[in-house]
C-alpha positions in Angstrom: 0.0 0.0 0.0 3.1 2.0 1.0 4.6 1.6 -2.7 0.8 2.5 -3.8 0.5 5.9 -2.1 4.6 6.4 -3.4 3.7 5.9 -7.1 0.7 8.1 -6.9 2.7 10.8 -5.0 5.2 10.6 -7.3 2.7 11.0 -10.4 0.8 14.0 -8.6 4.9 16.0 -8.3 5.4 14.8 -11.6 2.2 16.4 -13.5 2.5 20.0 -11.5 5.9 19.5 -12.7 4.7 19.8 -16.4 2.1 21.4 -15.7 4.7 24.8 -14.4 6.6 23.8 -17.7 4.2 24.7 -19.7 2.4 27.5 -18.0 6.5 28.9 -17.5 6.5 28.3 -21.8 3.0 30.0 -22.4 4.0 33.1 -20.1 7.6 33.3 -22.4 5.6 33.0 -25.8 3.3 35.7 -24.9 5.8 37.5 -23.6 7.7 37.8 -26.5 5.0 38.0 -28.7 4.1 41.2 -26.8 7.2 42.6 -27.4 7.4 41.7 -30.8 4.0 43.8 -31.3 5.5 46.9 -29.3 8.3 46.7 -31.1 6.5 46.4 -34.7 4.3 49.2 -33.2 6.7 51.7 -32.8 8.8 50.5 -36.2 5.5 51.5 -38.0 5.5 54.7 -35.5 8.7 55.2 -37.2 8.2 54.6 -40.5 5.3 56.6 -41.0 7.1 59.8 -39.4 10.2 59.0 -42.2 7.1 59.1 -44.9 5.6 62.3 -43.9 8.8 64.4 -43.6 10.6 62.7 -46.4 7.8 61.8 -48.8 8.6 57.9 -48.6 9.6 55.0 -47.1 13.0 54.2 -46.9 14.0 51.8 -49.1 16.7 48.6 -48.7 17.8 45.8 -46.7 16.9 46.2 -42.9 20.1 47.3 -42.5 19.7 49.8 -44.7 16.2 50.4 -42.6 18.1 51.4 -39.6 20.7 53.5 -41.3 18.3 55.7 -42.7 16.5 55.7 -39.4 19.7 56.9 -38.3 19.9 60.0 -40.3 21.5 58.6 -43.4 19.0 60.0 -45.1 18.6 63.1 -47.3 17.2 65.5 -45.0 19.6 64.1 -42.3 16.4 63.3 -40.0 17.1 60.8 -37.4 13.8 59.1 -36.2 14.4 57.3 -32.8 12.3 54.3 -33.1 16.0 52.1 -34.1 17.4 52.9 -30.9 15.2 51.4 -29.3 15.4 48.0 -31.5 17.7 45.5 -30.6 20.1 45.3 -33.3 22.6 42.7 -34.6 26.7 43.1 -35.6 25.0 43.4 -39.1 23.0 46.5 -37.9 19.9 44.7 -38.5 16.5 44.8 -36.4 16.1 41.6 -34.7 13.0 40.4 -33.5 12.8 38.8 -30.0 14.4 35.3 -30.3 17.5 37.0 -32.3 16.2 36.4 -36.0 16.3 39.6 -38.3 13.1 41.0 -39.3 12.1 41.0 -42.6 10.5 44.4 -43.8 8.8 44.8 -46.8 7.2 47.8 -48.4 4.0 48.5 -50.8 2.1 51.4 -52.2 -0.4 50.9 -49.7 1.6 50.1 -46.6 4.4 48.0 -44.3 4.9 44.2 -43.7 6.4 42.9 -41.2 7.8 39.2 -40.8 9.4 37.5 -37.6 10.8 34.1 -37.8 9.3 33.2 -34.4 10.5 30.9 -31.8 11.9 28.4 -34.2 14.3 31.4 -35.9 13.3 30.0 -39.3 10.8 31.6 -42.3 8.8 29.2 -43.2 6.3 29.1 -46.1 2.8 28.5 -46.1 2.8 24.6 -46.5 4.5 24.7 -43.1 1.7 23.2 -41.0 3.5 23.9 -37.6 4.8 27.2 -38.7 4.8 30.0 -35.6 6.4 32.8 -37.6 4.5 36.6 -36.9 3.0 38.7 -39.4 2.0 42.5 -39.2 1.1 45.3 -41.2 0.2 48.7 -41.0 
């Protein structure tokens, strides 16, 4: 009976054990997920202040991006939105698990792309995929 009440015991320490796990893994995914729209929030804050005193977006690779967010730019403006972005030796935005973002540009608006957790940009035949989309 001893052995019984042991087992179960065991079992019962076991199950919170995963069951912190995965409450400890939610809370980190929507943590980063929330920074992931802040930061995409303010990029687009950013972006749209570049537009309205320069006439467009900027135009480039990511790097490029944050240079011209720097003030290499023709009207020398320096919007503040890429000091607040974590950036890599590359100069490039990353997006909270370390990935670069992908930024793309239309008539109508801004895109967006994060890798997500598993830091790789998968297509749409991906049925597990968990990378992030926004736009403007």
């Amino acid at each position: 009976m001893k052995r019984v009440v042991a087992i179960i015991a065991f079992l019962a320490v076991l199950a919170g054990a995963v069951y912190l796990v995965k409450v400890y893994s939610t809370w980190q995914v929507n943590a980063r997920t929330k920074k992931f729209n802040d930061d995409v929030d303010t990029l687009f804050a950013g972006l749209q202040q570049y537009k309205e005193n320069v006439g467009s977006y900027p135009i480039g690779s990511n790097s490029d991006i944050v240079k011209t967010l720097q003030g290499n730019n023709p009207k020398k403006l320096i919007i503040l939105v890429s000091r607040k972005a974590e950036l890599n030796e590359k100069g490039e935005m990353l997006d909270p698990w370390g990935t670069p973002l992908r930024i793309y540009f239309s008539e109508v608006g801004i895109l967006v792309r994060s890798a997500g957790a598993n830091r790789r940009f998968d297509d749409s035949t991906v049925m597990d995929s968990d990378d992030f989309f926004r736009s403007n």
